[in-house]
C-alpha positions as CSV (number, residue, x, y, z in Angstrom):
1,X,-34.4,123.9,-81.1
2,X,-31.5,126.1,-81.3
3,X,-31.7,127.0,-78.0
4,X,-31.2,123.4,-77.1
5,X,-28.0,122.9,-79.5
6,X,-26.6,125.9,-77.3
7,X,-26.2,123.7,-74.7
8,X,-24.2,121.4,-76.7
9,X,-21.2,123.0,-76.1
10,X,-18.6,120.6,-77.4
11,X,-18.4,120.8,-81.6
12,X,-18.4,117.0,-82.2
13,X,-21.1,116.4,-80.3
14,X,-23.2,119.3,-82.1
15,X,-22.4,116.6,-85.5
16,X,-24.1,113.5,-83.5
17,X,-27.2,115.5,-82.8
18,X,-30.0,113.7,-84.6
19,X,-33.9,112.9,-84.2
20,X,-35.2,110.2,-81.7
21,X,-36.2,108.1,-84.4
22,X,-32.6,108.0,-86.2
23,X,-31.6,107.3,-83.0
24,X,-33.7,104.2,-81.9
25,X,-32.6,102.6,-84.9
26,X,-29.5,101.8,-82.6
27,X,-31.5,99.6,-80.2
28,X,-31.5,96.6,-81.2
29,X,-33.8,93.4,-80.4
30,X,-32.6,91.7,-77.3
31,X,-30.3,94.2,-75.9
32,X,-30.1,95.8,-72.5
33,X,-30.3,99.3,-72.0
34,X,-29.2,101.3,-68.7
35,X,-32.1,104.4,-69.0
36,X,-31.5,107.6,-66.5
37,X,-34.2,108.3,-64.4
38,X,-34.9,108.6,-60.5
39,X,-38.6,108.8,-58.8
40,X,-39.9,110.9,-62.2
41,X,-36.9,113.2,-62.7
42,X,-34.1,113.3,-65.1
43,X,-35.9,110.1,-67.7
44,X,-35.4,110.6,-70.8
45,X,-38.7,112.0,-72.9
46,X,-37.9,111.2,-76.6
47,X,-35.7,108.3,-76.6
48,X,-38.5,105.7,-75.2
49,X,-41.5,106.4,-77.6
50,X,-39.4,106.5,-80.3
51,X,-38.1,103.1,-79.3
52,X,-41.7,101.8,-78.4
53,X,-43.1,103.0,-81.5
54,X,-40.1,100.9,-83.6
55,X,-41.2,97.7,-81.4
56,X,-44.9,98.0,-82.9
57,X,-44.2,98.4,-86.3
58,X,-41.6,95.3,-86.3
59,X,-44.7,93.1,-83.9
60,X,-47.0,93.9,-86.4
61,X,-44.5,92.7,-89.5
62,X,-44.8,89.5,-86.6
63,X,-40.7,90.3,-85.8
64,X,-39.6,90.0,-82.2
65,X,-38.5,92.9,-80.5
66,X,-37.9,93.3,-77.0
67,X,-35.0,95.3,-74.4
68,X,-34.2,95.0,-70.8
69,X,-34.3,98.1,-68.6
70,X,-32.4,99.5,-65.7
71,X,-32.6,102.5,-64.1
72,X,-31.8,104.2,-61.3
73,X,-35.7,104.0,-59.5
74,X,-39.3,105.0,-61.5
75,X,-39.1,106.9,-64.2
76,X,-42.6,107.8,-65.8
77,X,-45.6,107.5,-68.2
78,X,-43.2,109.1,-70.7
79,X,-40.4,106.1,-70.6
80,X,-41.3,103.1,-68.3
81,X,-45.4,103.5,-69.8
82,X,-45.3,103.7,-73.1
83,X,-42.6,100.7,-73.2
84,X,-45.0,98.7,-71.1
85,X,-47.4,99.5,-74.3
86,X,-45.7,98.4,-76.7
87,X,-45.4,95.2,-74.6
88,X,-41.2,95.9,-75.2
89,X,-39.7,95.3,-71.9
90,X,-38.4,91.9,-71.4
91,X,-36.7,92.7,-68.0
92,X,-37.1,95.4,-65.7
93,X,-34.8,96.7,-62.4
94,X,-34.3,98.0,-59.7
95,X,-37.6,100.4,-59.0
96,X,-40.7,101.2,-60.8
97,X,-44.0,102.7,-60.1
98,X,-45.6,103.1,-63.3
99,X,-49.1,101.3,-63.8
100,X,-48.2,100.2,-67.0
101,X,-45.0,98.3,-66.8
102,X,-46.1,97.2,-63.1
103,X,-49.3,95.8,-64.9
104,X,-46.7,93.8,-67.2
105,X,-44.9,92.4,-64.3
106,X,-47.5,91.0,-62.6
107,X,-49.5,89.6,-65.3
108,X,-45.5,87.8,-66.1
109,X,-44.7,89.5,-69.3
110,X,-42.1,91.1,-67.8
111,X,-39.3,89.9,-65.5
112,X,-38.4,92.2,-63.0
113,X,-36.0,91.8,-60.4
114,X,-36.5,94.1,-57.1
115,X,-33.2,95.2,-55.1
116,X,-32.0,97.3,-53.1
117,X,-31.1,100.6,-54.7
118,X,-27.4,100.9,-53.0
119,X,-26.8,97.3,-54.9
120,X,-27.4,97.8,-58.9
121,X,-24.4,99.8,-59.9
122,X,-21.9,97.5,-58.0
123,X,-23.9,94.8,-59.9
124,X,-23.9,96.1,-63.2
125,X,-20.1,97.2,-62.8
126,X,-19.5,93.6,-62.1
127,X,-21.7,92.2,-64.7
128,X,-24.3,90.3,-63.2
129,X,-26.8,91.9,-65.9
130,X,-24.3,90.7,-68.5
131,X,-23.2,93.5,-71.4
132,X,-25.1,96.8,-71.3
133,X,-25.2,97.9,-74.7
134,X,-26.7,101.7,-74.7
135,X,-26.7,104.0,-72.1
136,X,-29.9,106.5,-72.8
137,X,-29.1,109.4,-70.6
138,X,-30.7,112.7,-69.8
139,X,-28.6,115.8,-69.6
140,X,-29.3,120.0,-69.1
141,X,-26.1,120.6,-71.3
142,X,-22.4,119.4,-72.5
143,X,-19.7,121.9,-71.7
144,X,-16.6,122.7,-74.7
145,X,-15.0,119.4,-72.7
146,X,-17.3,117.4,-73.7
147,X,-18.2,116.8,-69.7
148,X,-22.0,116.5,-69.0
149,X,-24.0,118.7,-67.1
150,X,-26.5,116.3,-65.2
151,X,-30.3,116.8,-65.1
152,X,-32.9,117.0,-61.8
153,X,-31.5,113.3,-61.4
154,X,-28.0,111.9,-61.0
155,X,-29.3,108.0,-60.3
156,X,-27.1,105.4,-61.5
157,X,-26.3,107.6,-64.7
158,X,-22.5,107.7,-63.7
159,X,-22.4,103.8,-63.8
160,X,-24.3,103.5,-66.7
161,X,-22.2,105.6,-69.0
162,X,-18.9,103.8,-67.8
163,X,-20.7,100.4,-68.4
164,X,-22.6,100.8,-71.6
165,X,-21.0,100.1,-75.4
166,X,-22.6,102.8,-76.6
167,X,-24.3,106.1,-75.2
168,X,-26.8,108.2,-76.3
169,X,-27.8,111.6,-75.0
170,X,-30.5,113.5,-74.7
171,X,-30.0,117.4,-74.1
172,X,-33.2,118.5,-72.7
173,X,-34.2,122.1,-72.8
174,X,-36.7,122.4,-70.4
175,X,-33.8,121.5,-67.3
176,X,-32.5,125.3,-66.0
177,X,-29.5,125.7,-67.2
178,X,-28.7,126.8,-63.1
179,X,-28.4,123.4,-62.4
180,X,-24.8,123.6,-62.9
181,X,-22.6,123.6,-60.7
182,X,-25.4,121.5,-57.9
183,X,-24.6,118.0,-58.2
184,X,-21.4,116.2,-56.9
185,X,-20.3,113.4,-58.9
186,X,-17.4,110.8,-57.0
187,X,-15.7,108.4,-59.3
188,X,-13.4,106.3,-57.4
189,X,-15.4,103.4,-55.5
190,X,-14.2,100.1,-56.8
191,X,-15.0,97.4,-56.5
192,X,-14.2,94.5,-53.8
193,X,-11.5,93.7,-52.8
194,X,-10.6,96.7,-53.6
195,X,-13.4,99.1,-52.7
196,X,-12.6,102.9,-51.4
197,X,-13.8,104.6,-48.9
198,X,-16.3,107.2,-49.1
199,X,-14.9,110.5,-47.2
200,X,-18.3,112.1,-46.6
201,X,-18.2,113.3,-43.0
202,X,-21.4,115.8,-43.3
203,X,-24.4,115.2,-45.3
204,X,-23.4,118.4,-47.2
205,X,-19.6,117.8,-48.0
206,X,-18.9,117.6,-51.7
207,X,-16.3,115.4,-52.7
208,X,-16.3,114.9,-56.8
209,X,-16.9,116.9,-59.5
210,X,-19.6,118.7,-60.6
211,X,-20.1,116.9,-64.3
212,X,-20.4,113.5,-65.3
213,X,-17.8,112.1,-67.4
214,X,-17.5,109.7,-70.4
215,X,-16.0,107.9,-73.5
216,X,-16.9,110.7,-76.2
217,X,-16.1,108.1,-78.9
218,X,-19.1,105.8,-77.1
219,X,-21.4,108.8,-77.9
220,X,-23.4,107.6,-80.9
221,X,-26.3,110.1,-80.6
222,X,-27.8,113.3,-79.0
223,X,-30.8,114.1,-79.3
224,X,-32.5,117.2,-78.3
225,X,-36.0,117.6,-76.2
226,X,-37.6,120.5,-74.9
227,X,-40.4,118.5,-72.2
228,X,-41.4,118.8,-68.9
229,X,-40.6,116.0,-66.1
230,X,-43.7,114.5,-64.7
231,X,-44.6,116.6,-62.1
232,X,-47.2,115.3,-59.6
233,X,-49.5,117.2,-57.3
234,X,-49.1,116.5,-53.9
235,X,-52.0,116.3,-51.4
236,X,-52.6,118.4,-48.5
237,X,-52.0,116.4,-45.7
238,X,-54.7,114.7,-44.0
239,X,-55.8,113.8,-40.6
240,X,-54.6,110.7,-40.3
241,X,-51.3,112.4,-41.9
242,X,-51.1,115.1,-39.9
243,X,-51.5,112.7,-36.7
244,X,-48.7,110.3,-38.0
245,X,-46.5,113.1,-38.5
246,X,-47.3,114.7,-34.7
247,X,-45.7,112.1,-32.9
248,X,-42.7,111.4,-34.9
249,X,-42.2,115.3,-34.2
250,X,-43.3,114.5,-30.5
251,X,-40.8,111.3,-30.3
252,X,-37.9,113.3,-31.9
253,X,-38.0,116.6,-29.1
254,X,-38.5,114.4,-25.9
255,X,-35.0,112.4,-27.7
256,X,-33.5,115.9,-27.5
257,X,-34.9,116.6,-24.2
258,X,-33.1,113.5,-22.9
259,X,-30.1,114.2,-24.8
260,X,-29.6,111.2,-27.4
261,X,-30.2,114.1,-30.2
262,X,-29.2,117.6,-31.0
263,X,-31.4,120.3,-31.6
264,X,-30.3,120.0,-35.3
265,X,-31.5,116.3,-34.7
266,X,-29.8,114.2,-37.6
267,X,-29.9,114.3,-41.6
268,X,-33.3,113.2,-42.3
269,X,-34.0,110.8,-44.9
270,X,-37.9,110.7,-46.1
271,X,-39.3,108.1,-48.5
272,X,-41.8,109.6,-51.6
273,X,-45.3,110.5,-50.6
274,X,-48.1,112.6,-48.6
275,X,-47.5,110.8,-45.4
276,X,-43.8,111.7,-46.2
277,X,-44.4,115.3,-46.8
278,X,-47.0,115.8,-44.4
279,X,-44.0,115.1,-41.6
280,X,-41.8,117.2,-43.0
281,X,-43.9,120.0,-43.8
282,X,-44.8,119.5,-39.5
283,X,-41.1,120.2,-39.2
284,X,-42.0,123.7,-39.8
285,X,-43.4,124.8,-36.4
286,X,-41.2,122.2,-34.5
287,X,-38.6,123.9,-32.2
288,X,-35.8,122.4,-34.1
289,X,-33.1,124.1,-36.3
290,X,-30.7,124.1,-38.4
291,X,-31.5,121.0,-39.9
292,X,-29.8,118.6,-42.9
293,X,-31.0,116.1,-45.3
294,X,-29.5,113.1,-46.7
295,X,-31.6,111.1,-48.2
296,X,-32.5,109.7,-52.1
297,X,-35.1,111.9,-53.3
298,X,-36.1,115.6,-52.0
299,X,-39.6,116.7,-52.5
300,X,-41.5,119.5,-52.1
301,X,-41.4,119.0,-48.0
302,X,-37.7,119.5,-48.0
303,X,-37.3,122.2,-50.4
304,X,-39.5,124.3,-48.2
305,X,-37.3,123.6,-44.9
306,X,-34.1,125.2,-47.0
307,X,-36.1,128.0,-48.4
308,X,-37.5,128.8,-44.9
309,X,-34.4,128.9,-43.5
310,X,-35.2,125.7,-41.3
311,X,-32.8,122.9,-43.2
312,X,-29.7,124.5,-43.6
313,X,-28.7,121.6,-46.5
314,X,-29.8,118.3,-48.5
315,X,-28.2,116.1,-50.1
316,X,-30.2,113.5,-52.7
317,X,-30.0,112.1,-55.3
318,X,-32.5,113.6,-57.2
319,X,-35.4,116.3,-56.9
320,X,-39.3,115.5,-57.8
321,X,-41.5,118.7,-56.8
322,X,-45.1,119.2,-57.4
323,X,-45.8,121.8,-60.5
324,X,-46.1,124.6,-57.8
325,X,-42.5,123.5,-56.0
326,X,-40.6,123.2,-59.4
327,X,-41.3,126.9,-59.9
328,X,-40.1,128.0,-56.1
329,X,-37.1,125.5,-56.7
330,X,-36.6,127.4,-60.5
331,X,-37.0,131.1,-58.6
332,X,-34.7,130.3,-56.1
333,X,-31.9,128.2,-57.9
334,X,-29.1,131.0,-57.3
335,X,-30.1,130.1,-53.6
336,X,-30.3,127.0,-53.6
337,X,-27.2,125.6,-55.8
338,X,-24.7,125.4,-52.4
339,X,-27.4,124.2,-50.2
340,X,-28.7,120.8,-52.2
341,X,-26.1,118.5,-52.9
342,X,-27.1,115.6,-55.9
343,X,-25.2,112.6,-55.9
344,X,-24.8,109.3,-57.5
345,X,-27.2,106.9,-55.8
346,X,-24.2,104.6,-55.0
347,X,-23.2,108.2,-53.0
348,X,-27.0,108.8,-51.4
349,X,-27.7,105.1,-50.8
350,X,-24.6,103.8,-49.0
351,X,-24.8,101.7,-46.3
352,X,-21.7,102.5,-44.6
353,X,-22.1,106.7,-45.2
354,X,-25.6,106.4,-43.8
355,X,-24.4,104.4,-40.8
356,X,-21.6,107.1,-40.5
357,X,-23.8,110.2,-40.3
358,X,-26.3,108.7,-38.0
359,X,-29.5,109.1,-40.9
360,X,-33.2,109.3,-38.9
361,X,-35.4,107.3,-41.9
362,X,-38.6,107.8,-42.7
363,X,-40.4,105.3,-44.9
364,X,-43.9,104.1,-46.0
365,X,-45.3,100.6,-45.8
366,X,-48.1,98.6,-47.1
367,X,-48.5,96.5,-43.7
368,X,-46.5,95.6,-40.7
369,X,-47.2,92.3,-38.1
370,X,-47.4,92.3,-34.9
371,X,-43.6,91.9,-34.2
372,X,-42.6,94.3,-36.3
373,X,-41.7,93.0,-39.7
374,X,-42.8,95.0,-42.4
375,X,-44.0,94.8,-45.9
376,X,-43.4,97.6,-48.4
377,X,-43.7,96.3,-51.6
378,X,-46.3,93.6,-52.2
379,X,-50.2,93.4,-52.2
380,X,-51.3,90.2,-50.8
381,X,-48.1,88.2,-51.0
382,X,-48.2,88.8,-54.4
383,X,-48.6,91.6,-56.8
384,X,-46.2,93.8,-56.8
385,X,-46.6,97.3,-56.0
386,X,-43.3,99.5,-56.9
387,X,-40.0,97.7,-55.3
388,X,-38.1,97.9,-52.1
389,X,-36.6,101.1,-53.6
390,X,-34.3,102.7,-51.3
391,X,-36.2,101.9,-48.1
392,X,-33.8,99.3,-46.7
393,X,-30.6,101.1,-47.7
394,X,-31.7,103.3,-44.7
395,X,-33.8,101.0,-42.9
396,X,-31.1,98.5,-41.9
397,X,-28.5,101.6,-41.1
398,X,-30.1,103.9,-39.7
399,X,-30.0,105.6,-36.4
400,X,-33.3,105.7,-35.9
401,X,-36.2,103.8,-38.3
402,X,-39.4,104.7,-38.4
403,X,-42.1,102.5,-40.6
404,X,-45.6,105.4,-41.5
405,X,-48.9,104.2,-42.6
406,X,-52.4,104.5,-42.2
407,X,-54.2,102.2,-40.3
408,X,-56.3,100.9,-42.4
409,X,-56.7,100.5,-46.5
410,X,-59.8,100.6,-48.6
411,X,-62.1,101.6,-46.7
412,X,-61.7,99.8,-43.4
413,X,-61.9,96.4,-45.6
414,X,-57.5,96.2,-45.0
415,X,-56.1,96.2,-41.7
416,X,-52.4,97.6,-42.0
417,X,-51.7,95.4,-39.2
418,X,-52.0,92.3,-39.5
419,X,-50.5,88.7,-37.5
420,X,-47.8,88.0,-40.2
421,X,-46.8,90.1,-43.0
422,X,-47.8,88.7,-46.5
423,X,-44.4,89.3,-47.8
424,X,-41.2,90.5,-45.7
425,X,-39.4,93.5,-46.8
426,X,-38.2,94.7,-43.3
427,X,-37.4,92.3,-40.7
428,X,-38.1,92.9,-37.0
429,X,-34.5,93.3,-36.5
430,X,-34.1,96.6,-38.6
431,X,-37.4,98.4,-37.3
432,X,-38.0,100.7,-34.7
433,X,-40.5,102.7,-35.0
434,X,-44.1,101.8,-36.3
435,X,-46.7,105.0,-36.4
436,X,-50.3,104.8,-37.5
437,X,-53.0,108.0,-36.6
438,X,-53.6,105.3,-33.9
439,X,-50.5,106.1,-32.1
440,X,-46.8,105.0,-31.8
441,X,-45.0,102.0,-31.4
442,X,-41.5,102.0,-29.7
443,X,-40.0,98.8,-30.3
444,X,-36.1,99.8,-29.2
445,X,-35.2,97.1,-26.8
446,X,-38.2,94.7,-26.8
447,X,-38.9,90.8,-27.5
448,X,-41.1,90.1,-29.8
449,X,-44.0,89.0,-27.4
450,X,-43.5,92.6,-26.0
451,X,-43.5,94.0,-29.4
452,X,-47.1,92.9,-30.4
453,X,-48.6,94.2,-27.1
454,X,-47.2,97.7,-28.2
455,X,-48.5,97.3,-31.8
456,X,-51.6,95.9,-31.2
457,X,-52.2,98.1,-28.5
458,X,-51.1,101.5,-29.7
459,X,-50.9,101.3,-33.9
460,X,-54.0,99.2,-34.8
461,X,-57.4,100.6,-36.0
462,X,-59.9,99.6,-33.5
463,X,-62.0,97.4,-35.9
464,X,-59.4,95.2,-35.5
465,X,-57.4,95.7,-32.1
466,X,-60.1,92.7,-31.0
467,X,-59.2,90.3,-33.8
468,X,-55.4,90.7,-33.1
469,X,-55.5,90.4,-29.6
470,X,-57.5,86.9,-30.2
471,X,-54.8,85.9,-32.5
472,X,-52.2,86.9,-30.3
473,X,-53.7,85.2,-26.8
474,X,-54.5,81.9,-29.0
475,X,-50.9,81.7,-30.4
476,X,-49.6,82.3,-27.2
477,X,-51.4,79.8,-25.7
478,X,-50.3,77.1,-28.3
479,X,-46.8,78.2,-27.9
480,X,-46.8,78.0,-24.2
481,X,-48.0,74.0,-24.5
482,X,-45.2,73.7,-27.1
483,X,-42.1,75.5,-25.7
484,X,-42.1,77.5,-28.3
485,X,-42.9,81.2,-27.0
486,X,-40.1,83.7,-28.5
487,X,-42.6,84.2,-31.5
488,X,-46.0,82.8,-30.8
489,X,-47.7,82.4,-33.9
490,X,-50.5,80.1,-35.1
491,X,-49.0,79.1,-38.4
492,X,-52.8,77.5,-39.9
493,X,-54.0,81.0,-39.5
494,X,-51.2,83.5,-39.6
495,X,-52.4,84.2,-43.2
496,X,-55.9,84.1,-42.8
497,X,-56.6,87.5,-43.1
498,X,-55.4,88.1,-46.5
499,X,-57.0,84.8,-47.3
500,X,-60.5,86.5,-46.6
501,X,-59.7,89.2,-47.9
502,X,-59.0,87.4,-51.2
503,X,-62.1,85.4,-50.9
504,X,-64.5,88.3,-49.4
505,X,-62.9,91.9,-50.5
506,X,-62.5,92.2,-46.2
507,X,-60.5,91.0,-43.5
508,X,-63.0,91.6,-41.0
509,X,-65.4,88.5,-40.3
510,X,-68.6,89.4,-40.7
């Protein structure tokens, strides 16, 4: 490990370098613990088994031990998983996607509290979470100041170090030591009454400092890692993907035919996935350039726009890449450090800056209705997939909102539209685009009864186009008789179709 100590720069940190294990002995049952982490980047790697493995030795002497976790979004197997094992996590928030600690939430031995991304550090600062007593941070290095040199992720890691008692560090090896100088860290928000304003003007403008900053005397450990972030393999787009991602491009160069949009468009925000990537990677061939990004996470879609010369700049706040994508991002870091901006998520989840620079946002969902609301984060009405995440940050402010999903789930048996959403996520109000491989959906400037013709008609999979229109004509019908036509719906049925699905593993009627 000496080449890790190198990058402990500061002398009396060097003395607080100790093993994972020394260090978990500061976690303490009952505490809460603000963890670093954003979509699988910048977790720590040593810190959580180490603190797992001291929760199943002190179960099985039948001693209670349990923490509450925040973080910025998901972290991994590696942190969120192997706390889930140990069945350690009392509370969880804001984000998650692991199958461990999801498994723990929905079977209730975990609380978890879902929110919108922009929302937790305010919330922490205030202390709605009550006292958060260690801060477990990731970090590439620590310069002779004693300033920290952040990781693949910036997340909510600014926050967390002001608000925690104590802080421990882990110095991972494995983060190129290029990373320095990338990220721009802003200080000075405030809170209300007394919030600031946040001068970015251009999704690329840096306004902070490179390094984070804290309390050295708070430091009570570093420990040193040399491990790889979890790095998942994309797909290759689909059909279905590649169709999805065709008329978005479609929609966005008839926009700039009519003039409502540059040729540059506007900083594109994309949610995490292959439906994601697959429209960005469409951006390729598209006759538009010099584009930006400003959006939360930046994925392998992205990073090959600014290496083709097609994205002039992103901001994020964090990178995930596919094993093949970390190494083009690694090879071309001395190209790349002016042109990706990583920010706090406060910073890359603003309302009011997203509003500002006029974001287009991209974003998956499990299912959408007929008028438009949509559902991103709940099977059924009731498990819970991964969390809002950042989705409605740039949902509700964006210049443009699109909603992406396949038509259809498992097999046919899961329509993707369906007569009212099982959970709400995204109300009619904030959505304006829905796009299937079906087709588009354009609902700018349309009641809802016009709405569901447009959805029904052009985003629903033919096996059930039939069974929606029935729905729709009946409601409409009963609405009629009762003066009550803005939203027809038939409220005895409007959750049927999960219902069967529940009971018969279909939503068709067979």
């Amino acid at each position: 490990m000496s080449q890790a100590i190198e990058r402990i720069r500061h002398q009396g940190l060097r003395n607080k370098v100790m093993s994972a294990e020394q260090a978990a002995e500061f976690v303490q049952d009952g505490m809460l613990l603000g963890i670093s982490g954003f979509t699988g980047s910048g977790y720590p790697k040593a810190l959580p088994t180490a603190i797992a493995n001291k929760a199943k030795a002190l179960h099985a002497e039948g001693k209670p031990f349990s923490v509450g976790v925040i973080t910025g979004a998901s972290t991994a197997p590696e942190c969120d998983g192997v706390l889930a094992e140990a069945n350690c996590v009392s509370f969880r928030s804001p984000f998650q996607s692991d199958a461990g600690i999801r498994g723990a939430i929905n079977k209730g031995l975990t609380a978890y509290q879902d929110m919108h991304l922009s929302h937790i550090e305010q919330q922490v600062r205030q202390g709605f979470f009550g006292d958060m007593h260690i801060a477990i941070i990731e970090v590439t290095g620590i310069t002779e100041e004693g300033k920290l040199i952040p990781s693949m992720a910036v997340g909510t890691n600014n926050q967390w170090l002001k608000s925690a008692q104590k802080i421990i560090l882990e110095v991972n090896v494995k983060q190129n030591p290029k990373l320095e100088g990338m990220h721009d860290i802003y200080f000075d928000v405030g809170v209300p009454p007394h919030r600031k304003v946040i001068p970015i003007e251009t999704a690329d403008q840096r306004i902070g400092t490179p390094y984070l900053e804290c309390d050295l005397d708070k430091v009570v450990a570093v420990v040193l890692t040399d491990a790889n972030e979890r790095s998942n393999k994309f797909a290759e787009p689909d059909e279905n993907s590649k169709r999805i991602a065709e008329q978005i491009i479609d929609f966005l160069n008839n926009e700039v035919k009519q003039g409502r949009l540059p040729n540059s468009l506007l900083p594109l925000q994309s949610g995490v996935g292959n439906v994601a990537n697959a429209v960005l990677t469409g951006l390729q061939d598209s006759p538009f350039e010099n584009l930006t990004g400003y959006t939360e996470v930046l994925q392998d879609g992205m990073l090959d726009l600014i290496l083709s010369g097609k994205m002039k700049s992103a901001s994020a706040t964090a990178v995930s890449f596919s094993p093949e994508a970390l190494q083009r991002f690694n090879d071309n870091i001395d190209f790349l450090r002016d042109k990706i901006v990583l920010r706090p998520q406060e910073l890359s989840n603003h309302p009011e800056v997203i509003r500002r620079l006029g974001v287009i946002g991209m974003n998956a969902m499990i299912e959408a209705d007929i008028y438009g609301n949509v559902n991103s984060t709940h099977i059924m009405g009731s498990k819970m997939m991964n969390g809002i995440g950042g989705s409605g940050d740039f949902t509700r402010n964006a210049h443009f909102s699109f909603f992406v999903s396949p038509s259809v789930a498992k097999n046919g048996a899961i329509s993707c539209i369906v007569p009212m959403v099982s959970h709400h996520d995204h109300t009619e109000h904030d959505v304006m685009f829905i796009v299937t491989e079906q087709g588009f959906a354009d609902l700018r400037g349309k009641s809802p009864r016009q709405r569901a013709q447009l959805i029904i008609n052009n985003c629903a999979h033919p096996d059930y186009r039939d069974m929606l229109r029935d729905y729709y004509d009946r409601a409409e019908k009963a609405s009629a008789s009762a003066g009550t036509l803005q939203t027809p719906h038939l409220l005895t049925e409007a959750l049927s179709w999960h219902q069967r699905f529940l009971e018969t593993g279909d939503m068709r009627i067979k």
